[in-house]
Biopython code that builds the backbone (N, CA, C, O; Angstrom):
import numpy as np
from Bio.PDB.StructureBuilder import StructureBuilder

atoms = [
    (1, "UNK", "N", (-11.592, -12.921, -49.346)),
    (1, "UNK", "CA", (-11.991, -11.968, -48.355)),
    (1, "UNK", "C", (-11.693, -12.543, -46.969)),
    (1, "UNK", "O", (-11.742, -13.713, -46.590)),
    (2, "UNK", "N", (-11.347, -11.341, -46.258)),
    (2, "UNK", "CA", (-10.735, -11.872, -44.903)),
    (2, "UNK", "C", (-12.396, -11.983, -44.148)),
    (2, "UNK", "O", (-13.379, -11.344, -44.521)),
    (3, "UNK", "N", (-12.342, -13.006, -42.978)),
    (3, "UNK", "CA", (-12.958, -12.698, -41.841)),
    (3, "UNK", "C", (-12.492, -12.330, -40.820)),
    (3, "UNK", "O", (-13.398, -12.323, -39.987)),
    (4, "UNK", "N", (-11.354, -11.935, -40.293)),
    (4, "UNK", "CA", (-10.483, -11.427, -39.442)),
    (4, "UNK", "C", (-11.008, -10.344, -38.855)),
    (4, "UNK", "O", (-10.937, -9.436, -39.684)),
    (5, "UNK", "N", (-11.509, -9.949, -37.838)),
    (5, "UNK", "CA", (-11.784, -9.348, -37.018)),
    (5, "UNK", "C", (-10.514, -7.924, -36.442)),
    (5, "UNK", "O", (-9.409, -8.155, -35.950)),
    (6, "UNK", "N", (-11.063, -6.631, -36.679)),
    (6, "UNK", "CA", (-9.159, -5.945, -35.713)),
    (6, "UNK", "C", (-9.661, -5.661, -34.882)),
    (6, "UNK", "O", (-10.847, -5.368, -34.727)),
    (7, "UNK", "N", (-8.715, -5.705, -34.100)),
    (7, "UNK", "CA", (-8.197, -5.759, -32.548)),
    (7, "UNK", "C", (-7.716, -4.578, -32.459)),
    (7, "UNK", "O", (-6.823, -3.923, -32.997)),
    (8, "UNK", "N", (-8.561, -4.428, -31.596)),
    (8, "UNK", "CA", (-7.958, -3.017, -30.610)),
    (8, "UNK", "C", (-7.105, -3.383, -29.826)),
    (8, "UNK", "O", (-7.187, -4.265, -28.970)),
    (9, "UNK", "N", (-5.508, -2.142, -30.312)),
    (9, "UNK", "CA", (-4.083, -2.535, -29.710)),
    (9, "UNK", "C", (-4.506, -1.796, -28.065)),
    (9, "UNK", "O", (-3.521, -1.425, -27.425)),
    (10, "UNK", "N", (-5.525, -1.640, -27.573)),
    (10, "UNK", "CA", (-5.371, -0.956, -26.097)),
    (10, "UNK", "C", (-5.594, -2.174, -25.388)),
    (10, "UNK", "O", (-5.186, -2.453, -24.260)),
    (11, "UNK", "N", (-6.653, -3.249, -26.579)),
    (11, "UNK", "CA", (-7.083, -4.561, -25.598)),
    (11, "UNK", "C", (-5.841, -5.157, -24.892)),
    (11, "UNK", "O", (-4.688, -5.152, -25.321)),
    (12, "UNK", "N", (-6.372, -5.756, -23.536)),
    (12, "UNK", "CA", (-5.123, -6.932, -23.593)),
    (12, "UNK", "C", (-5.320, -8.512, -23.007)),
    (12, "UNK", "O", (-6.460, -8.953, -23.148)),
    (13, "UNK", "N", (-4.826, -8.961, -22.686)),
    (13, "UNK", "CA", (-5.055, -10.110, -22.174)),
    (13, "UNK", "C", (-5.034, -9.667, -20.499)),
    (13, "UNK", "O", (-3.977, -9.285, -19.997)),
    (14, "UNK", "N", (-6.028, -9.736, -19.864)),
    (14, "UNK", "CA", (-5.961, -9.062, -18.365)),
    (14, "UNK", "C", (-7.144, -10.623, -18.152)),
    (14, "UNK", "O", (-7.861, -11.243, -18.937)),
    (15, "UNK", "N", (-6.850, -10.745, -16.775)),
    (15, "UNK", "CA", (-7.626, -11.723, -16.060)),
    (15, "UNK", "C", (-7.747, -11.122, -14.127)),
    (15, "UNK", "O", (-6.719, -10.585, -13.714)),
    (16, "UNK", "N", (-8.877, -11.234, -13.162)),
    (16, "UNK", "CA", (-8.949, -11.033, -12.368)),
    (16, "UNK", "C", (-9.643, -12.195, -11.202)),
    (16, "UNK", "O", (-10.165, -13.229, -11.618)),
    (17, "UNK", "N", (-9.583, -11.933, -9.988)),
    (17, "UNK", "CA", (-10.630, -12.533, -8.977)),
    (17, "UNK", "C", (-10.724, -11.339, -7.536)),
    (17, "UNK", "O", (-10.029, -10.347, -7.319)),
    (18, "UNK", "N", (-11.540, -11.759, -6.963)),
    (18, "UNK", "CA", (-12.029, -10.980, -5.916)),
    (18, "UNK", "C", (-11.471, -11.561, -4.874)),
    (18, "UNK", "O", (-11.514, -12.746, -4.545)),
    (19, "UNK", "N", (-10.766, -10.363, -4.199)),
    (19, "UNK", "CA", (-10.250, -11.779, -2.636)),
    (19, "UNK", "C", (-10.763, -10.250, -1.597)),
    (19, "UNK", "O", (-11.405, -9.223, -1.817)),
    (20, "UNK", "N", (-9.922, -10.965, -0.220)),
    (20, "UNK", "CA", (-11.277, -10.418, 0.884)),
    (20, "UNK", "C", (-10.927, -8.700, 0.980)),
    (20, "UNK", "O", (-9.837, -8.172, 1.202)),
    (21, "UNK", "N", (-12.135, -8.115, 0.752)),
    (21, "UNK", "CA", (-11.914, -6.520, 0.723)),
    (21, "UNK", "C", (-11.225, -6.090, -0.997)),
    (21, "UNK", "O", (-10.486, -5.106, -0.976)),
    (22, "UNK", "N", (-11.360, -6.524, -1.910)),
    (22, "UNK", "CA", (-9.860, -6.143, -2.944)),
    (22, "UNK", "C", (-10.801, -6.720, -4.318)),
    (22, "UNK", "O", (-11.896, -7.250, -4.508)),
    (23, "UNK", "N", (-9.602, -6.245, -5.130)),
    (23, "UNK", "CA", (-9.628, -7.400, -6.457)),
    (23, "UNK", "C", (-7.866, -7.047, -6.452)),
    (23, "UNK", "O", (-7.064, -6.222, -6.012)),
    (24, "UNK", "N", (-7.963, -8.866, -7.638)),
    (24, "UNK", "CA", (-6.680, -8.745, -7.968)),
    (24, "UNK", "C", (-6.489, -9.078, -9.820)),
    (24, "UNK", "O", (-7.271, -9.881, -10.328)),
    (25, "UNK", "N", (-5.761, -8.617, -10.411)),
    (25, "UNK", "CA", (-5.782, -8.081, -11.690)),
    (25, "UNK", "C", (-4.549, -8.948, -11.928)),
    (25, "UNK", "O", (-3.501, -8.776, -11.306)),
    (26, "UNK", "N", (-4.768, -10.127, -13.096)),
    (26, "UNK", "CA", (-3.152, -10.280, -13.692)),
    (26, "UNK", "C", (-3.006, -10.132, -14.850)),
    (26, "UNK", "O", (-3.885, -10.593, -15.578)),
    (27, "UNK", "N", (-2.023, -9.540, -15.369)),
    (27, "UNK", "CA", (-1.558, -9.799, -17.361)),
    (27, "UNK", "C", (-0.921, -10.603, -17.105)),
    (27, "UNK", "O", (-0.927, -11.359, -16.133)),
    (28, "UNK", "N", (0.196, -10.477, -18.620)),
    (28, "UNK", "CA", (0.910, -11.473, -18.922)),
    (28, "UNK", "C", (2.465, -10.880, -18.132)),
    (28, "UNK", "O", (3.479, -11.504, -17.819)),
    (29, "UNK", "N", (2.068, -9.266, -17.980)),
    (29, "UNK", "CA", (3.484, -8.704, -17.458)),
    (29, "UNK", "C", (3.588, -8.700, -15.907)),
    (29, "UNK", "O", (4.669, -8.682, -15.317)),
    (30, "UNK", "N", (2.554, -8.715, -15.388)),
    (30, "UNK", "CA", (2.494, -8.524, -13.893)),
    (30, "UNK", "C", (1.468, -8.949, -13.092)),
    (30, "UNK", "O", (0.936, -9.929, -13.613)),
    (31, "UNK", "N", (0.872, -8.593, -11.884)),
    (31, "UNK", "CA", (0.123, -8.737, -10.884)),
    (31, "UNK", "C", (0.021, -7.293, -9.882)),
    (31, "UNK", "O", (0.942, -6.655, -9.373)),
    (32, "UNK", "N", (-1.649, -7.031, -9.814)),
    (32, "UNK", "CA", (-2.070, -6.128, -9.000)),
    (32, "UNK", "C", (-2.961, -6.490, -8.221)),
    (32, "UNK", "O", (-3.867, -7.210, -8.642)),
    (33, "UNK", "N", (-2.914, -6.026, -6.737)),
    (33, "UNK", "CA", (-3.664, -6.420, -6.137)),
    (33, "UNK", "C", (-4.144, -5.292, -5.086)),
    (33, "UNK", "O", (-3.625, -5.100, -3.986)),
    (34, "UNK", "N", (-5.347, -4.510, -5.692)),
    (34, "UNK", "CA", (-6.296, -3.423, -4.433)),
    (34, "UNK", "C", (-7.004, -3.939, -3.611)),
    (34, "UNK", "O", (-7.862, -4.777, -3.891)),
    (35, "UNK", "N", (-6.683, -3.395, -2.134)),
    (35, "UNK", "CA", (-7.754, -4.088, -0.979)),
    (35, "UNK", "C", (-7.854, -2.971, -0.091)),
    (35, "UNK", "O", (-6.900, -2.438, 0.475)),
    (36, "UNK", "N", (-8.994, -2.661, -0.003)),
    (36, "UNK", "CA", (-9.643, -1.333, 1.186)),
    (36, "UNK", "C", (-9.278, -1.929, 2.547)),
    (36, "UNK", "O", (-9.775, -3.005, 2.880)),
    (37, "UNK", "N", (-8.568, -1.380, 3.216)),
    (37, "UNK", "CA", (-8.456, -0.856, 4.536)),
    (37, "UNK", "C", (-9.365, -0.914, 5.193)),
    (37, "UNK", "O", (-10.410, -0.601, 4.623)),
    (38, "UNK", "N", (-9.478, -1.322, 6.673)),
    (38, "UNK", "CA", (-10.272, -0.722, 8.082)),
    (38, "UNK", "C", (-10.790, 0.703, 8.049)),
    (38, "UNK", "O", (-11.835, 1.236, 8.421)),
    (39, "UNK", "N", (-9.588, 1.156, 7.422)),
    (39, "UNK", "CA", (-9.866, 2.709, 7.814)),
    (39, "UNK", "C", (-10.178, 3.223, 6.178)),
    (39, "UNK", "O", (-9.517, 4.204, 5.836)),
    (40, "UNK", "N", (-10.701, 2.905, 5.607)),
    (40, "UNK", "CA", (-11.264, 3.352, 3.887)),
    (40, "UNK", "C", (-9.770, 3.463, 2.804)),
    (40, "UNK", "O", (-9.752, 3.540, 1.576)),
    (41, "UNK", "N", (-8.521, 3.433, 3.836)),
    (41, "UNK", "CA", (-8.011, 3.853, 2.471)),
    (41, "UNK", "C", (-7.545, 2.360, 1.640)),
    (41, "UNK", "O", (-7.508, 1.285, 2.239)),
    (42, "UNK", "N", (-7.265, 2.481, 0.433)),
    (42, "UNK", "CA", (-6.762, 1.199, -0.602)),
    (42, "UNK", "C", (-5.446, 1.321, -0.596)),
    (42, "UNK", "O", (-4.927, 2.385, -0.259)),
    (43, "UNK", "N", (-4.787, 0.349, -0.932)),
    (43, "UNK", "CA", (-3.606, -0.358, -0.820)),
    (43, "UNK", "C", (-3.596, -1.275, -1.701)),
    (43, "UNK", "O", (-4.335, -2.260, -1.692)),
    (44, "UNK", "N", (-2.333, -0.883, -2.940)),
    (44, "UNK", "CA", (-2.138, -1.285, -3.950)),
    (44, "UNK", "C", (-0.841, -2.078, -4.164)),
    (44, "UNK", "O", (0.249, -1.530, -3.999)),
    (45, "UNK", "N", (-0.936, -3.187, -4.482)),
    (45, "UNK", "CA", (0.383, -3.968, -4.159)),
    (45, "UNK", "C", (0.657, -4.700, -5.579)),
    (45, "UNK", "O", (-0.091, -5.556, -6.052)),
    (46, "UNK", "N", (1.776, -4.255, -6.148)),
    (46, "UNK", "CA", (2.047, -4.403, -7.638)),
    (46, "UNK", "C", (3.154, -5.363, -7.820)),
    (46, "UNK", "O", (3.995, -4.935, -7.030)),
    (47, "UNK", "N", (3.767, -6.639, -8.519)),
    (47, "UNK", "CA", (4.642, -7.600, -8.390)),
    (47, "UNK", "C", (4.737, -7.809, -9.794)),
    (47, "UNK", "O", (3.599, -7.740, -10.258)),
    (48, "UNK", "N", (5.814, -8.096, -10.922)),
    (48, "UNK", "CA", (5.981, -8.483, -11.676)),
    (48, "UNK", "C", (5.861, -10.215, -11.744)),
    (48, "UNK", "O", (6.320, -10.923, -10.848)),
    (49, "UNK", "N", (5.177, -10.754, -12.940)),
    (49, "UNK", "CA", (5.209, -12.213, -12.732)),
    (49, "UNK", "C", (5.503, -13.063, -14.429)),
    (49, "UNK", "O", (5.177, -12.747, -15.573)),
    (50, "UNK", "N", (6.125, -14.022, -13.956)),
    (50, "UNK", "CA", (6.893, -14.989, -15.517)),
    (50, "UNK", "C", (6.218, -16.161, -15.053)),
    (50, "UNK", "O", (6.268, -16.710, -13.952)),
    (51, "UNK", "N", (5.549, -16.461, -16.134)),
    (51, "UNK", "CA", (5.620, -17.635, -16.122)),
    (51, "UNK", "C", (6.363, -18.950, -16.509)),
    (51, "UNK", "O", (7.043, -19.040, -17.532)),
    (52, "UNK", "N", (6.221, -19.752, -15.801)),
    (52, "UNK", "CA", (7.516, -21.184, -16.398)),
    (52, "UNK", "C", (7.596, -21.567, -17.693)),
    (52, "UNK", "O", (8.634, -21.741, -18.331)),
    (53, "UNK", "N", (6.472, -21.696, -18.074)),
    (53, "UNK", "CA", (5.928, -22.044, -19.684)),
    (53, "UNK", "C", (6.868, -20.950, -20.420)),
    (53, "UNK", "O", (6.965, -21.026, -21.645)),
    (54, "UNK", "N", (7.461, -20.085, -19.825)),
    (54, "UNK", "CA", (8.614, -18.961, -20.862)),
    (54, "UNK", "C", (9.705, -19.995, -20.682)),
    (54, "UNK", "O", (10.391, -20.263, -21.668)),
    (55, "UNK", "N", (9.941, -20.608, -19.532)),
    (55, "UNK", "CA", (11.370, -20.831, -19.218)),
    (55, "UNK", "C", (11.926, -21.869, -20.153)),
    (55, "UNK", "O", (12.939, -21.850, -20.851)),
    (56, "UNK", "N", (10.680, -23.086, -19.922)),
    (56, "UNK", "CA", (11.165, -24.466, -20.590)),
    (56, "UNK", "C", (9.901, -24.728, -21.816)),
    (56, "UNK", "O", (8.699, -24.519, -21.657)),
    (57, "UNK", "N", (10.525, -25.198, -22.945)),
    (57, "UNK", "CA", (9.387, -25.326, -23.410)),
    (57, "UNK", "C", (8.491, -26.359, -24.009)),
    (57, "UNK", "O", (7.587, -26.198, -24.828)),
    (58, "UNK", "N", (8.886, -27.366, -23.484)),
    (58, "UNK", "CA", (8.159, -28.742, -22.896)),
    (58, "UNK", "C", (6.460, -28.207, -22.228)),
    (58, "UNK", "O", (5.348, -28.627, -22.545)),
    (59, "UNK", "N", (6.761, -27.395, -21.456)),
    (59, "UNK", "CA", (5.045, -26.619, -20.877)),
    (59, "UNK", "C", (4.831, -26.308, -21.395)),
    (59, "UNK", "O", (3.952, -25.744, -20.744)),
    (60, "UNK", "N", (4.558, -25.624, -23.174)),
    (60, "UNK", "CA", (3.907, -25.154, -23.877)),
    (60, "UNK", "C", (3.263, -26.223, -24.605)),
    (60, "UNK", "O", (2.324, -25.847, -25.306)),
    (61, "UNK", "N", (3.538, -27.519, -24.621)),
    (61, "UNK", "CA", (2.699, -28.606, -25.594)),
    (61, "UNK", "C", (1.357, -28.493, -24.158)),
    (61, "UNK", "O", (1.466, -28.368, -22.938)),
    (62, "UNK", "N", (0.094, -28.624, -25.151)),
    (62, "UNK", "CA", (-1.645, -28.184, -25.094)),
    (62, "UNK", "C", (-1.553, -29.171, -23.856)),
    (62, "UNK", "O", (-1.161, -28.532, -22.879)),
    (63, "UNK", "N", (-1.685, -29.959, -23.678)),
    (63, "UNK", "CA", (-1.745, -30.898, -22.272)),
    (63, "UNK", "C", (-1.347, -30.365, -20.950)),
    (63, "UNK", "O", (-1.996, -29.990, -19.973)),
    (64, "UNK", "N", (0.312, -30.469, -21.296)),
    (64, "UNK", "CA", (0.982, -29.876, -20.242)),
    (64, "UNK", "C", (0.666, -28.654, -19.845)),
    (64, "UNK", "O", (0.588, -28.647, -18.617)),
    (65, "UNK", "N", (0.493, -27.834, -20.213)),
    (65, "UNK", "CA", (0.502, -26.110, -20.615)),
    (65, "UNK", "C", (-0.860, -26.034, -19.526)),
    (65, "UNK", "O", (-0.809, -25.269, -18.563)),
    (66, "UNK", "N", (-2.289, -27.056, -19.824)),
    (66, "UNK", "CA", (-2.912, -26.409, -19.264)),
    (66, "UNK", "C", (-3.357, -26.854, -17.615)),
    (66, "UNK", "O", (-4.246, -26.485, -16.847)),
    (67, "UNK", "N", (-2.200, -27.867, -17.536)),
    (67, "UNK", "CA", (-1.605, -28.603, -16.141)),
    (67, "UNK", "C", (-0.984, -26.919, -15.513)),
    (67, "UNK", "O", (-1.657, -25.999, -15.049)),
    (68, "UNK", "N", (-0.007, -26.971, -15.652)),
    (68, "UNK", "CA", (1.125, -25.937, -15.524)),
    (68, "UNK", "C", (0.384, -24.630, -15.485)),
    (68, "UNK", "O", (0.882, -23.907, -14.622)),
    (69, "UNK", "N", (-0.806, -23.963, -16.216)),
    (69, "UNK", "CA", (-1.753, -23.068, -16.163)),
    (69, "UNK", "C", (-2.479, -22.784, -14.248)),
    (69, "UNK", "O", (-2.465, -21.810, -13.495)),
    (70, "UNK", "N", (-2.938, -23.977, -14.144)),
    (70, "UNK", "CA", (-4.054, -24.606, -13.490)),
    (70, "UNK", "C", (-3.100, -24.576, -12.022)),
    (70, "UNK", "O", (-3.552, -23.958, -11.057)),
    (71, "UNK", "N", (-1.811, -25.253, -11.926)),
    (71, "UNK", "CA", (-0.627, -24.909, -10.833)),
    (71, "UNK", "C", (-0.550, -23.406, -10.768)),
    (71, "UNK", "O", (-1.307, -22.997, -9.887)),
    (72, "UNK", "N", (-0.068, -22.681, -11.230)),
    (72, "UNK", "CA", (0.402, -21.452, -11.228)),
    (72, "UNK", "C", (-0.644, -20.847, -10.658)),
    (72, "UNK", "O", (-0.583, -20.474, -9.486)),
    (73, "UNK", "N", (-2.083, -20.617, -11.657)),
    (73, "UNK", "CA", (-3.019, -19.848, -10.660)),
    (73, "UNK", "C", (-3.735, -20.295, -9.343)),
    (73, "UNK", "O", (-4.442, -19.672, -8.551)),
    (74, "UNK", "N", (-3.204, -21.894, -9.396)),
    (74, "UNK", "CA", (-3.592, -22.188, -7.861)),
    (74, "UNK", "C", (-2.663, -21.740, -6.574)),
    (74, "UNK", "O", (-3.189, -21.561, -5.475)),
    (75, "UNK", "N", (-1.273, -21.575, -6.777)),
    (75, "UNK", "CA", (-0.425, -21.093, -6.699)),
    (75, "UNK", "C", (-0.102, -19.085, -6.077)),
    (75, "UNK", "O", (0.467, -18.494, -5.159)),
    (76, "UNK", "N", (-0.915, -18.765, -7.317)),
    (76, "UNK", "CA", (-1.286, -17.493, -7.165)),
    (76, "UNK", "C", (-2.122, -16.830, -6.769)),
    (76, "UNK", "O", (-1.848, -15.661, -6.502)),
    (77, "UNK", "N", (-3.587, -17.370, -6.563)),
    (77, "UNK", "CA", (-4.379, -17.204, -6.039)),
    (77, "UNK", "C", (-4.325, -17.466, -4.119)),
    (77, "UNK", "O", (-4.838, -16.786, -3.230)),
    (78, "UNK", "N", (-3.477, -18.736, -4.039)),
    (78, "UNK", "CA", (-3.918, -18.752, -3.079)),
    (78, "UNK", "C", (-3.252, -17.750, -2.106)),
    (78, "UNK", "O", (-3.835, -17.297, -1.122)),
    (79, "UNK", "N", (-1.158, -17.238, -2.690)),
    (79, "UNK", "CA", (-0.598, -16.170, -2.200)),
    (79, "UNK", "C", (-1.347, -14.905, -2.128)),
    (79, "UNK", "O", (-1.126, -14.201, -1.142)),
    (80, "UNK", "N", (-2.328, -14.434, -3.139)),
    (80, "UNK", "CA", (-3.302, -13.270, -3.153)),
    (80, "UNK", "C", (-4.022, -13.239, -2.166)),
    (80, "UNK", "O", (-4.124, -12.176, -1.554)),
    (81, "UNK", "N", (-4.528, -14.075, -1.853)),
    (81, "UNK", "CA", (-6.143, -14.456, -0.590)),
    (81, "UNK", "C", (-4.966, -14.041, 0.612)),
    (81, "UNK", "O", (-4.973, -12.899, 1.072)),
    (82, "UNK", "N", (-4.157, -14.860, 0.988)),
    (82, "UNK", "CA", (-3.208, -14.676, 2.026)),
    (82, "UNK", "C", (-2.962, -13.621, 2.273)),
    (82, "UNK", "O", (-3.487, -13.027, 3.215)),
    (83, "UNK", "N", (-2.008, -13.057, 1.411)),
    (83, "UNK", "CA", (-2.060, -11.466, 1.270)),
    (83, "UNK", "C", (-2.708, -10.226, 1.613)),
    (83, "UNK", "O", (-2.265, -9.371, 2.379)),
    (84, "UNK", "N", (-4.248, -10.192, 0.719)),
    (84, "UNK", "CA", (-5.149, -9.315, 0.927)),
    (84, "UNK", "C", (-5.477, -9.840, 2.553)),
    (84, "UNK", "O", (-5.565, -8.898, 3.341)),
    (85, "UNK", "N", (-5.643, -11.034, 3.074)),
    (85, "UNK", "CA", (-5.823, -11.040, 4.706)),
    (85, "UNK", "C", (-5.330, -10.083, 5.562)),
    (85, "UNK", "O", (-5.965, -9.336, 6.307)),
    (86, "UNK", "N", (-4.171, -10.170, 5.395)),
    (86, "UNK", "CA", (-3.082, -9.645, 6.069)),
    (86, "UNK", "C", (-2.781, -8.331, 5.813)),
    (86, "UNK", "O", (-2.030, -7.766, 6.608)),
    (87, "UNK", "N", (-3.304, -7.597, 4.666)),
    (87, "UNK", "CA", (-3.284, -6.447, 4.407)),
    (87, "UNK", "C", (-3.880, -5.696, 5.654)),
    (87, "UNK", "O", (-3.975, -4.469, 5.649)),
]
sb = StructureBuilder()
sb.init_structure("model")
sb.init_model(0)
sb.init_chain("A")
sb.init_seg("    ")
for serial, (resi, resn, name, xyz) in enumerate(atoms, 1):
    if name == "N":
        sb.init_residue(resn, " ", resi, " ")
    sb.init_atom(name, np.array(xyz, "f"), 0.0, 1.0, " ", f" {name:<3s}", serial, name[0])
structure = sb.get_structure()
């Protein structure tokens, strides 16, 4: 007998943080980022994103991977914060 759990195919792997006025939303396919306006309206700024760990695959051994993890969203986060500023 299985213990296997099913998965709902709508789930996905989505991850977020809050930057100033906004949130920002990433999968594995892209990056979104909503941030309210002075004047109420939102502004939605959408970017496709790869990660390196596709490119080479030396970053996928468990060590490296979660080095290379830890870069990227420091990386990404901090272009988001910048961003939503300036929005």
């Amino acid at each position: 007998m299985s213990n296997k759990k099913s998965v709902n195919p709508r789930m996905g792997c989505v991850g977020g943080q809050a930057v100033m006025e906004g949130v920002m939303m990433k999968s594995r396919q892209g990056v979104a980022t909503a941030v309210r306006q002075a004047d109420g309206c939102i502004v939605v700024r959408t970017s496709k994103s790869k990660s390196i760990k596709d490119k080479y695959k030396i970053f996928r051994l468990p060590l490296i991977r979660g080095i290379v993890n830890f870069v990227e969203m420091m990386i990404l986060s901090f272009a988001t914060l910048t961003a939503s500023a300036e929005m």
